[in-house]
C-alpha positions as CSV (number, residue, x, y, z in Angstrom):
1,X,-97.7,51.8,21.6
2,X,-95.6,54.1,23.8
3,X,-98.1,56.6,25.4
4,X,-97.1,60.0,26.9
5,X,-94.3,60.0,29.3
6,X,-95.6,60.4,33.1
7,X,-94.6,63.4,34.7
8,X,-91.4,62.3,37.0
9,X,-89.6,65.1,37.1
10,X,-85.8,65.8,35.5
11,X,-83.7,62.8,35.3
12,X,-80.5,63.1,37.1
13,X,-77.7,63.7,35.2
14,X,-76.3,60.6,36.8
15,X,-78.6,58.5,35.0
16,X,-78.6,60.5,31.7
17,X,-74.9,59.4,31.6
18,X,-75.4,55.9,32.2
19,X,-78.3,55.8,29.7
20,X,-76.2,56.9,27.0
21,X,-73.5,54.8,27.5
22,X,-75.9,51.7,27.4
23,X,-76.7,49.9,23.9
24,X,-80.1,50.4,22.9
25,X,-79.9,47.8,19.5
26,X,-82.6,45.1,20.9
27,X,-86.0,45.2,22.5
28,X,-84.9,43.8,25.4
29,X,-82.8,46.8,26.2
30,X,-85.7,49.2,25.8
31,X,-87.6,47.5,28.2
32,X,-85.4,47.5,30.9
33,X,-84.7,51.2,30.2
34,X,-87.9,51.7,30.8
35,X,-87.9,49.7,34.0
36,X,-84.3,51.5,35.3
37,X,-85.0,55.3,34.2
38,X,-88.8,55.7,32.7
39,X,-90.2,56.2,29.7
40,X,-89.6,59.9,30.1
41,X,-85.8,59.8,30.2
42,X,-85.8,57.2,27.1
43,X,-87.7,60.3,25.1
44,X,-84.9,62.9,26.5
45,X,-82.4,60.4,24.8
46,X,-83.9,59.4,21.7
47,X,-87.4,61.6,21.0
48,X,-90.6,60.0,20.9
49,X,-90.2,59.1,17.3
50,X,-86.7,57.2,18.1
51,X,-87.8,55.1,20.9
52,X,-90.8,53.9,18.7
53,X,-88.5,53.6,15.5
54,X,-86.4,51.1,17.8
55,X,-89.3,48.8,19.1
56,X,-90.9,48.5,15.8
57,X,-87.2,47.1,14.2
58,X,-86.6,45.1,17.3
59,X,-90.2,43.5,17.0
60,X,-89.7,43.0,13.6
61,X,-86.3,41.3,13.8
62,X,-87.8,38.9,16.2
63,X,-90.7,38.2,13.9
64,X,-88.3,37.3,11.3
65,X,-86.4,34.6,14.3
66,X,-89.2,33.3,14.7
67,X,-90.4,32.5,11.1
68,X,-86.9,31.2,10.9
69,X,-87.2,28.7,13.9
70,X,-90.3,27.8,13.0
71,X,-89.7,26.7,9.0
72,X,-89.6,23.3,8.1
73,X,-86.1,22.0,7.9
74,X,-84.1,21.9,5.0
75,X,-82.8,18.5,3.2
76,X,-79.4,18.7,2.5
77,X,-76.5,16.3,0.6
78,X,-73.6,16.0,2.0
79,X,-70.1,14.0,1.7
80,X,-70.1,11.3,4.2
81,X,-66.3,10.6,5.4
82,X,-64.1,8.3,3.3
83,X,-64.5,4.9,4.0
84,X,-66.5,5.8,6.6
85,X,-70.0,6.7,5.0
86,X,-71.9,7.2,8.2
87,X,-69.7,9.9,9.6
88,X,-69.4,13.8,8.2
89,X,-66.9,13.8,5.3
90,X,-64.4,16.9,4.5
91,X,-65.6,18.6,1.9
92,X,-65.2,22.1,2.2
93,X,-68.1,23.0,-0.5
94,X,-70.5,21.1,1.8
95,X,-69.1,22.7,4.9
96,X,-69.9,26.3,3.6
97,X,-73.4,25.5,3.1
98,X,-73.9,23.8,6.4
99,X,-71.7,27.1,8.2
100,X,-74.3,29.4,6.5
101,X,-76.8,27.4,7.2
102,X,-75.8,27.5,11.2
103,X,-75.0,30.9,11.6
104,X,-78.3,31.8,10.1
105,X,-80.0,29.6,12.4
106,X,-81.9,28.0,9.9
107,X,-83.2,24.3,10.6
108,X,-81.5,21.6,8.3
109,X,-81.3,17.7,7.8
110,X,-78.4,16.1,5.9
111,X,-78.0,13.9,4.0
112,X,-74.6,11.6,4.1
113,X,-73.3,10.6,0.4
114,X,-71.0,8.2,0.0
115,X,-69.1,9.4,-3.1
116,X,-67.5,6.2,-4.3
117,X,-70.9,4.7,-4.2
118,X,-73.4,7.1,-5.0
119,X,-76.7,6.0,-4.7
120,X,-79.4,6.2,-7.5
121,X,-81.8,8.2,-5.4
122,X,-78.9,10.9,-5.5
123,X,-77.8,10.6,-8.8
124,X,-81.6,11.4,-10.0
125,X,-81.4,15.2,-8.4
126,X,-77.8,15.6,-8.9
127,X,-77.1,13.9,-12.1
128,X,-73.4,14.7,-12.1
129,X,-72.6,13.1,-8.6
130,X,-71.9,16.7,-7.3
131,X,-72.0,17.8,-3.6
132,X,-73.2,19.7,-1.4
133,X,-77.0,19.8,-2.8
134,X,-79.7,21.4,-1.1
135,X,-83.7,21.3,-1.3
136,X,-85.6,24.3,-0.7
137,X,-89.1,25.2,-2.3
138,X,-89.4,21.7,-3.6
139,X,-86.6,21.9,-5.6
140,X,-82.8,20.7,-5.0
141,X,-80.1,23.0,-5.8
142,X,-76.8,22.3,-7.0
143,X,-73.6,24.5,-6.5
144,X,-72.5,25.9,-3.0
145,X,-71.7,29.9,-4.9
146,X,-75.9,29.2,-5.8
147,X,-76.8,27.7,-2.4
148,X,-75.6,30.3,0.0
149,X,-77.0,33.0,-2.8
150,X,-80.1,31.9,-2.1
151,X,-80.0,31.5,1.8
152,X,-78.9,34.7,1.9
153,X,-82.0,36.2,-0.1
154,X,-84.9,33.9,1.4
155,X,-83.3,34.0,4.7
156,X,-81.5,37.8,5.2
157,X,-81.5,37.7,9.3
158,X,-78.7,37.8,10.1
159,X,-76.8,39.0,7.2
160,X,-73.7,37.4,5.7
161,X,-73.4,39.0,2.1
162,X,-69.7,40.7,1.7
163,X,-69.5,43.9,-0.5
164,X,-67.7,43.0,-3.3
165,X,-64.2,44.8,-2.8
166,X,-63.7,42.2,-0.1
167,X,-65.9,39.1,-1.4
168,X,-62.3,38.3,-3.3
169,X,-60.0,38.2,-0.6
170,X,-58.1,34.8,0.3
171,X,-59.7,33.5,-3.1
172,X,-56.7,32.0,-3.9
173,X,-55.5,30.5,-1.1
174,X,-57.5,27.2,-1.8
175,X,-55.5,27.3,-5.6
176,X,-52.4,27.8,-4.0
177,X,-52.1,25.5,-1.5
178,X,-53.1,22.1,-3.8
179,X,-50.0,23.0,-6.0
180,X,-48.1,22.9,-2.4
181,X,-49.7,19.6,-1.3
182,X,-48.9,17.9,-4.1
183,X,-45.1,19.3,-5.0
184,X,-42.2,17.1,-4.6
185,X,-40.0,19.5,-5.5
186,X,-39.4,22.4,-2.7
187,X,-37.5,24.8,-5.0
188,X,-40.6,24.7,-7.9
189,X,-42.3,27.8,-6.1
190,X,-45.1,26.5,-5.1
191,X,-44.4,27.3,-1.0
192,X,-43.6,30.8,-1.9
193,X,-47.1,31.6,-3.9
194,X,-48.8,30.1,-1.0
195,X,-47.1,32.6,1.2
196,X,-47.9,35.1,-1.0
197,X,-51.5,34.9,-0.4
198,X,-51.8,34.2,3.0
199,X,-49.3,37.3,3.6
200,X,-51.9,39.6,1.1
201,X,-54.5,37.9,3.7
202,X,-52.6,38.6,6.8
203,X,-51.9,42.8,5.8
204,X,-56.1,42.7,5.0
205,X,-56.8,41.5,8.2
206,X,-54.3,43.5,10.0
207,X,-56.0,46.8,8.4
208,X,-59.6,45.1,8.4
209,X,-59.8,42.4,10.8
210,X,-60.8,40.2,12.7
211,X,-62.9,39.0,9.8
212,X,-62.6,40.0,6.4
213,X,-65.4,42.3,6.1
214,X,-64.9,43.8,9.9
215,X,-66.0,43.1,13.4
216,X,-68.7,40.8,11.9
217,X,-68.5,37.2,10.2
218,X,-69.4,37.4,6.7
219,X,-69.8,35.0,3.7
220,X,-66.3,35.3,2.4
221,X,-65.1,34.0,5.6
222,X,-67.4,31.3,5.4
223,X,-66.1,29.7,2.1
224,X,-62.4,30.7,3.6
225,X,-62.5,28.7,6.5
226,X,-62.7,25.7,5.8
227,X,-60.5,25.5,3.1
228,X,-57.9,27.3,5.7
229,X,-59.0,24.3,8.1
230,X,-57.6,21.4,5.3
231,X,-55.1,23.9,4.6
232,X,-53.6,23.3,8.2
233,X,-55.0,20.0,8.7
234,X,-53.1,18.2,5.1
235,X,-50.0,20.3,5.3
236,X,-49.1,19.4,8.6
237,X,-49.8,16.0,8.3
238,X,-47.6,15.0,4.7
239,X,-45.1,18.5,5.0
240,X,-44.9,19.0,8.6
241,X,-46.0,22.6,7.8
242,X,-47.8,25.2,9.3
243,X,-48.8,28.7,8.8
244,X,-45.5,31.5,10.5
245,X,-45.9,32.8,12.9
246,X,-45.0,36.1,12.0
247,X,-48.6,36.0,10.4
248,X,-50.3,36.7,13.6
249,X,-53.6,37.9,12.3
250,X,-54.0,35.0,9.7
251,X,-53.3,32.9,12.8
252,X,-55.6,34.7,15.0
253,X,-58.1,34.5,12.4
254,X,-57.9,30.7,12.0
255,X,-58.2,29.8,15.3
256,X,-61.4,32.0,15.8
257,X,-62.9,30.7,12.8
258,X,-62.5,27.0,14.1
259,X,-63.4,27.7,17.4
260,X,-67.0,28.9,16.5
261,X,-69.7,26.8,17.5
262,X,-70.8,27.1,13.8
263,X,-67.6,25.3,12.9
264,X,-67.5,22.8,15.7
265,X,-70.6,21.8,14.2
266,X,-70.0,21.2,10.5
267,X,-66.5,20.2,10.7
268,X,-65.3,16.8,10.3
269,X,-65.3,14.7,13.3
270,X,-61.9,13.6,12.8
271,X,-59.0,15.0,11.2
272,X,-58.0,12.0,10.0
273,X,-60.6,12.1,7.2
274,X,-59.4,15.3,6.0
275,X,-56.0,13.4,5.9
276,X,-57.6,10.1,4.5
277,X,-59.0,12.5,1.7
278,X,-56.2,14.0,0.6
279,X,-54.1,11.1,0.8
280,X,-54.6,9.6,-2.7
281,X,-54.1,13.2,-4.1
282,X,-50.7,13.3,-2.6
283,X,-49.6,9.7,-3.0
284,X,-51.0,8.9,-6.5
């Protein structure tokens, strides 16, 4: 409990200044206020009321870390690589539950399913052969849209829900670019539509950026990316394609999406399964 502030004099108007201009969002911080300035200057700044306000969220945020780091980890079926059932496969269903499940920190096992031979254990909880599935509360969930609906309400720190005139955007880049894969035929259209989204994605980004939602990762960008990851994987392998370059900000966004530590973690190990995936798709 913060007491009364000692009796230090005035602070200097020097170190009012750099007080202000320091960020006060974590518990940490206050404390080392404290230490730099005193408790006196942090009531000038904030009141009494404010400074307490601040410790109590701080503390409570870290109580909610540590409940987080401390829950039992969560099972979790995955694809395992094709033709290579030991190894993390490329779905990008699975992948959004894992990213979600990484950037909220929350501790997870998975499970590796080999879906040309499904085993029965599997086929018991997930009776149509579906991945990703995960158990929480003694029951295993089907559906990543479910999944990451109910991360997001059983574990809310740190938020990832998108407000839902941007949960949409890029939704049909995933549609689009199949068509694209597959085509034989480069005057049927199917580039063009492609472009069509990821240019509506680049002017979003350019307005809204760098992730859909802001200066903050959200879930729409964590269904988006890895679909935007086979996206650049499969096309240039069988097209020789990539995205223009004159879309700078969906090219900006794709490479910070892949380069996060949340991503380096989930995604497949080698590109070649992404390609080894798609592969009978494109050669039927």
């Amino acid at each position: 409990m913060l007491g009364k502030a000692p009796t230090l004099g005035v602070a200097s108007t020097s170190s009012l200044t750099v007080a202000k201009n320091l960020r006060c969002d974590s518990l940490e911080s206050l404390v080392l206020y404290r230490r730099a300035f005193n408790c006196g200057l942090l009531t000038q700044l904030f009141g009494e009321r404010g400074v307490r306000s601040r410790v109590l969220l701080q503390k409570r945020k870290i109580a909610s870390t540590r409940i987080v780091s401390m829950a039992e980890a969560l099972d979790v079926c995955v694809k395992a690589a094709t033709g290579v059932p030991d190894k993390l496969g490329d779905c990008p269903f699975s992948q959004r539950v894992l990213l979600t499940l990484e950037e909220k920190q929350v501790p997870y096992n998975t499970k590796l399913i080999d879906t040309s031979n499904k085993p029965d254990w599997f086929l018991q909880i997930s009776p149509e052969g579906k991945v990703p599935v995960l158990k929480i509360d003694d029951k295993w969930v089907p559906d990543s849209d479910v999944i990451t609906q109910i991360l997001e309400e059983k574990y809310p720190e740190p938020p990832l829900a998108t407000p839902p005139e941007k949960a949409t955007v890029g939704s049909k880049i995933f549609s689009t670019f199949i068509p694209f894969l597959k085509s034989k035929d480069p005057n049927d259209g199917t580039e063009q539509a492609l472009l069509n989204e990821l240019r509506a994605l680049d002017e979003h980004l350019k307005d809204n950026g760098p992730f859909i939602n802001g200066e903050k990762i959200s879930a729409v960008d964590i269904s988006l990316a890895p679909k935007l990851y086979h996206l650049k994987v499969a096309l240039g392998h069988f097209k020789k394609w990539s995205v223009p370059e004159e879309l700078t900000y969906v090219r900006d966004y794709m490479e910070t999406l892949f380069s996060r530590e949340s991503f380096l973690r989930t995604s497949p190990p080698d590109e070649q399964y992404i390609i080894a995936s798609w592969f009978p798709k494109v050669n039927p």
